[in-house]
C-alpha positions in Angstrom: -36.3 -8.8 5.3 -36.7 -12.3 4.7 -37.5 -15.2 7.2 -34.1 -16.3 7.7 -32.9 -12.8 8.7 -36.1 -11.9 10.9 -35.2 -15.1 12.9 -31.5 -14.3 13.3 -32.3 -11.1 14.7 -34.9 -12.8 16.9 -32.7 -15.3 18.8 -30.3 -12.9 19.0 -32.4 -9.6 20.4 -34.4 -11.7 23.1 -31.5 -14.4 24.2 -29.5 -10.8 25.3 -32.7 -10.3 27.2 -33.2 -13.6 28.9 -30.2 -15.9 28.3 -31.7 -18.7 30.1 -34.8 -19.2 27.6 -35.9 -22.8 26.7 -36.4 -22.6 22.9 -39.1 -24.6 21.3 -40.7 -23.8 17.7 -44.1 -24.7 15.7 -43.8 -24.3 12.3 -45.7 -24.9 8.7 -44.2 -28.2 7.0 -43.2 -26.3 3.6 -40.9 -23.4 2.7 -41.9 -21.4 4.9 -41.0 -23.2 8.4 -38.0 -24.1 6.3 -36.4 -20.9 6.0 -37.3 -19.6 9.2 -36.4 -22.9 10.9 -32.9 -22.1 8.9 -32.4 -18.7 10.2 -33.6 -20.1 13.7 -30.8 -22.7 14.3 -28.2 -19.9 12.9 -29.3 -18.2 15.7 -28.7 -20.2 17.7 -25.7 -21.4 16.9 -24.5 -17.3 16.9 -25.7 -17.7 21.1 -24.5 -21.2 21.4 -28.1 -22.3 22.1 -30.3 -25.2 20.4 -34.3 -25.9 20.2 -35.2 -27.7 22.9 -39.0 -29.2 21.1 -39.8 -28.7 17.1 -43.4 -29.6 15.9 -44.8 -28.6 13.0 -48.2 -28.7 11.0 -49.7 -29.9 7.3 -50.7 -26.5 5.6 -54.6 -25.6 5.8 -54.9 -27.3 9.3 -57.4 -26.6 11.9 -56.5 -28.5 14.9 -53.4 -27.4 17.0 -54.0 -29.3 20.2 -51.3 -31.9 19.8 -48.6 -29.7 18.4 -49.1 -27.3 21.6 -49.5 -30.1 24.0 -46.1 -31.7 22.6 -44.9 -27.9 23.2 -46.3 -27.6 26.9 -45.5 -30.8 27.9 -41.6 -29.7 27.0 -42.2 -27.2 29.0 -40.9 -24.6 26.6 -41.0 -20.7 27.7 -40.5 -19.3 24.0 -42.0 -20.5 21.1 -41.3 -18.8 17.8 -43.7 -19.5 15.5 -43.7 -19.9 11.1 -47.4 -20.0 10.9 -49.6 -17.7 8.7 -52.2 -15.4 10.3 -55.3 -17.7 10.8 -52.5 -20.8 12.0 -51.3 -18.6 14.4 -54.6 -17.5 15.7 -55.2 -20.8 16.4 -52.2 -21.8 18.1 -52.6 -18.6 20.2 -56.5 -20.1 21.0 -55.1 -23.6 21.9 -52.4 -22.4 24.1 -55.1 -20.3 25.8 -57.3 -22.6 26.6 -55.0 -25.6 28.1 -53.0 -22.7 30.1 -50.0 -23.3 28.3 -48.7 -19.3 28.3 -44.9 -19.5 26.9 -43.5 -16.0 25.1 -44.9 -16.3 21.1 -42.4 -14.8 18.7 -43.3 -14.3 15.2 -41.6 -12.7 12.3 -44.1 -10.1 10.2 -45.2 -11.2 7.2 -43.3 -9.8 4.1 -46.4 -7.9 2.9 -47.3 -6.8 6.6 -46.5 -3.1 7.3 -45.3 -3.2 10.8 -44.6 0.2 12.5 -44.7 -2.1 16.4 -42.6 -5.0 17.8 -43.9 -9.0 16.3 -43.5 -10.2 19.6 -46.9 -11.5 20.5 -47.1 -11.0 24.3 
């Protein structure tokens, strides 16, 4: 299923869960955090809801603090993410270590055989 779909289904399946979620995403700066950003504010313009806080990040980078600061500091309580595996690991390690503990959503990857929920607890 492509990005745009996967984050459709997102907004949709956890705002009839928790309607009263403050949005916020980090995503790669190419096509990637493109079409998921895409299927993201479809979303939430299906549940009448907008992203509170966008950051996003240069492929190939390291360094996270700043983008999860800026996400903190908005005080954001779900955070979908368009980052590839090692990005996301460090966005998960950042977050972790200034205490910042928002829900993490993340679509599968399209080669990624997933037989269990992408939410990242």
């Amino acid at each position: 299923m492509p990005y745009f779909q996967q984050a459709r289904a997102i907004i949709k399946s956890l705002n009839a869960t928790k309607a009263d979620r403050k949005w916020c995403s980090l995503v790669q700066d190419d096509d990637l955090g493109s079409e998921l950003m895409s299927g993201v504010d479809s979303g939430m313009k299906q549940v009448g809801k907008t992203v509170s806080e966008r950051t996003t990040y240069k492929r190939g980078a390291t360094d996270f603090s700043s983008q999860v600061a800026r996400l903190k500091g908005a005080n954001c309580d779900t955070v979908i993410l368009g980052t590839t595996l090692r990005e996301t690991v460090g966005t998960l390690s950042e977050a972790r270590k200034i205490g910042f503990t928002p829900q993490f959503v993340a679509p599968p990857p399209p080669t990624a055989i997933c037989s269990r929920s992408s939410v990242v607890p």
